[in-house]
C-alpha positions in Angstrom: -3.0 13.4 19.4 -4.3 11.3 16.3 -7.9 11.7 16.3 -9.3 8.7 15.3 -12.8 7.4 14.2 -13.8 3.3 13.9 -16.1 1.8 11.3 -17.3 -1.2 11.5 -20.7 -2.8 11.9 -19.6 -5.6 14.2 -19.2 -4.2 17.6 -17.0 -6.5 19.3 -14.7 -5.6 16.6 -15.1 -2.4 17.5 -14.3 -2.6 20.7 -11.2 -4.6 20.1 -9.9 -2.2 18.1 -10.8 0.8 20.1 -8.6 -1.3 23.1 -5.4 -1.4 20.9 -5.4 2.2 19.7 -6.9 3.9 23.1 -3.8 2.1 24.5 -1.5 4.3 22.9 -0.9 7.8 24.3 -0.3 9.7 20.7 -4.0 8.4 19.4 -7.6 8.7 20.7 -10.8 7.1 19.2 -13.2 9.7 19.3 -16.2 8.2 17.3 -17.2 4.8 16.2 -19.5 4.2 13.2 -21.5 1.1 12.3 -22.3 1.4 8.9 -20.6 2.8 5.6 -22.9 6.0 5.7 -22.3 6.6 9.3 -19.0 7.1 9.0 -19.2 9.7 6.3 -21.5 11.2 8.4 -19.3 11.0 11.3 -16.1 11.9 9.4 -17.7 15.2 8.6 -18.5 16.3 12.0 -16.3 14.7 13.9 -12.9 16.5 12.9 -10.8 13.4 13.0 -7.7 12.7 11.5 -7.5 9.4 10.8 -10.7 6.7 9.7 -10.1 3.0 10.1 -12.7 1.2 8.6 -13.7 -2.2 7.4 -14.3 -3.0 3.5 -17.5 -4.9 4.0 -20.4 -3.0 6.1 -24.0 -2.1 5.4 -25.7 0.6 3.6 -22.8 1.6 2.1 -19.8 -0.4 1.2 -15.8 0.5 2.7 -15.1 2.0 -1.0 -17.9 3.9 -1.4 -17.5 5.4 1.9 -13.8 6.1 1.1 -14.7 7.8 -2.2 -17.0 10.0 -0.1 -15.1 10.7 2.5 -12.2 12.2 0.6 -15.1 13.8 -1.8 -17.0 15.5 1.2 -14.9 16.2 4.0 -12.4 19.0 4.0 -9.9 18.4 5.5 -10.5 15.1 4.0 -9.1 12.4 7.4 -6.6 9.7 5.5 -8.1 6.2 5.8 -7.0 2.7 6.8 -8.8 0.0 5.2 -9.3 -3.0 7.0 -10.2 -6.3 5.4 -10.3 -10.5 5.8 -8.5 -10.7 2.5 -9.6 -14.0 1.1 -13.0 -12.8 1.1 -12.9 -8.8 0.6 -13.6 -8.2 -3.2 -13.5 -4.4 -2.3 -9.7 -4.6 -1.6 -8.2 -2.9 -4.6 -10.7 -0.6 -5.2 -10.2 0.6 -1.6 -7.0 1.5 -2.3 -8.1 3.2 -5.8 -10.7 5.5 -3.9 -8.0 6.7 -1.9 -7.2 4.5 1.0 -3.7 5.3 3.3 -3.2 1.1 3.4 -4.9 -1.7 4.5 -4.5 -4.2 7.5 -5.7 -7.9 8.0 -8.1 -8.0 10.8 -5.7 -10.6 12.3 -2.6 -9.2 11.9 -1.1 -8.4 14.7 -2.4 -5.4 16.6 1.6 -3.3 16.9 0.7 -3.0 12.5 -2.8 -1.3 13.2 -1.0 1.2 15.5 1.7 1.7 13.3 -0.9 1.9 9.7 -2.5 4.7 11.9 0.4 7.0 13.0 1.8 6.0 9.4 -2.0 7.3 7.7 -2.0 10.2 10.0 2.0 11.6 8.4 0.4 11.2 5.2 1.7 8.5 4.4 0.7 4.9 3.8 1.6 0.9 5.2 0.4 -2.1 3.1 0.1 -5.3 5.4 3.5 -6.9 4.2 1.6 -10.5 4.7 -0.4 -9.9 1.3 1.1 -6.9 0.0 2.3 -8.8 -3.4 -0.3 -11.4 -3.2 -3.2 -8.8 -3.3 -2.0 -6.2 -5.6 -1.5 -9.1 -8.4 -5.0 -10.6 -7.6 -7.0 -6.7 -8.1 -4.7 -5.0 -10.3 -5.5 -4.7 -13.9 -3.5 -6.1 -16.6 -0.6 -4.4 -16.7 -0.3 -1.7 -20.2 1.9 -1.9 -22.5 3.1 1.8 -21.1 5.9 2.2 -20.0 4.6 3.7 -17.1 7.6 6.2 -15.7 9.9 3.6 -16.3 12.3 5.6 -17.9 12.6 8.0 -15.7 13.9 6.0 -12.6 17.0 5.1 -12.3 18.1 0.9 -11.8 18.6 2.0 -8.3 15.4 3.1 -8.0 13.8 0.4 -9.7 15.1 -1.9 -7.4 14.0 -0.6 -4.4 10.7 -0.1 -5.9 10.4 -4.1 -6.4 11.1 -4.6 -2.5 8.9 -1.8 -1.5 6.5 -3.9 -3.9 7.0 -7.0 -1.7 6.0 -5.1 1.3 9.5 -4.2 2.8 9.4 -1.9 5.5 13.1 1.1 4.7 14.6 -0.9 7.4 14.3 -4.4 5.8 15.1 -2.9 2.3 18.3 -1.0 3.3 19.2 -4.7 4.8 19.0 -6.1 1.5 20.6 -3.7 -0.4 23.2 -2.7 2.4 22.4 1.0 2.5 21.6 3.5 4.9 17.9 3.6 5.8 18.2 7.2 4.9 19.7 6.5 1.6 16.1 4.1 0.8 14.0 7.2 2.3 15.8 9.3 -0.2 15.0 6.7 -3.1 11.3 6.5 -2.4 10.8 10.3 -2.0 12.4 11.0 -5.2 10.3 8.0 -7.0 7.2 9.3 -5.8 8.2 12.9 -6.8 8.9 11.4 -10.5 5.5 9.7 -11.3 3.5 12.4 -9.5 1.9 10.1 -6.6 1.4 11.3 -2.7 1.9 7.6 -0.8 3.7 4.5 -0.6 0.7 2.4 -1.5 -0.2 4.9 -4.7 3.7 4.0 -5.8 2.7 -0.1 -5.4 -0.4 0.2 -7.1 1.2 2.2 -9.9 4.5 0.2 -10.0 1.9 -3.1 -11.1 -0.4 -1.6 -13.2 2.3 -0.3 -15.4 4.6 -3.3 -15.1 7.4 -1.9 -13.1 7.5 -4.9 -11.0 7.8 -8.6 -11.8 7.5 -11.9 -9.9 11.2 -12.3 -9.5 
């Protein structure tokens, strides 16, 4: 059972949320916080696995609370960000201080679940409807590094530009007319290369250090 705690100061949203994951019989909401600094509280005492929580709350903002959370808590619980994109500022930084992914609020609910159960493995889902679009806006100027680049193969480079898009393995080994096994393979060896834990660690570094273009 994925243990699961909600943050967010808006309780109908809450309550929304805890409908679509108490629906599922692998994960159970087990706490609900309304502020940034109640959820750190609550993430310490709480014992849950997984934190879904919103960018923008009172007190203390979503990143702040993130960089806490993995600061204070041991075990630390992987987090989902959620965000409105076109007005979250906090997006990238969210990410930076250690976030499992992100989700639009109005995504559809079926990407919450699976951002949870992904979060919970250890590993992390990017909401593929702004995956590109937000990692351009936030990221920093990409340096003139090379940034790993030479040591990942063409292969590799290009499934690291459709992971970039916000391909799920399925869609990439599509494109590429592989096995999904074979794109599993590719990923776990990138992310063994250039030293990074997640999915969305690989996407943040493949734009910071230019391993990705607009193509």
């Amino acid at each position: 059972m994925i243990r699961t705690l909600l943050a967010d100061d808006q309780e109908p949203v809450r309550w929304a949320l805890r409908l679509v994951l108490d629906a599922e019989e692998d994960i159970e909401v087990v706490a609900e916080a309304a502020d940034g600094a109640e959820a750190v509280e609550k993430a310490r005492y709480c014992r849950v696995d997984v934190v879904v929580l919103d960018l923008r709350m009172p007190r203390l903002d979503g990143v702040a609370a993130i960089r806490r959370i993995g600061e204070s808590v041991n075990p630390a619980p992987a987090v989902v960000a959620l965000t409105t994109f076109d007005v979250d500022e906090y997006l990238f930084g969210a990410l930076k201080a250690g976030a499992a992914g992100f989700v639009l609020k109005d995504s559809e609910p079926a990407l919450l679940v699976d951002a949870v159960r992904a979060a919970a493995r250890g590993q992390g889902l990017l909401d593929p409807q702004v995956t590109r679009r937000a990692l351009r806006r936030f990221a920093e100027p990409a340096p003139r590094r090379r940034g790993g680049r030479d040591l990942l193969t063409p292969r590799e480079l290009e499934v690291l530009r459709h992971v970039a898009k916000g391909m799920s393995n399925a869609e990439i080994a599509g494109a590429l007319v592989v096995g999904e096994g074979t794109v599993k393979t590719h990923v776990a060896r990138m992310l063994a290369k250039l030293g990074l834990r997640t999915r969305v660690h690989l996407v943040i570094h493949a734009y910071e250090h230019g391993l990705v273009d607009d193509r």
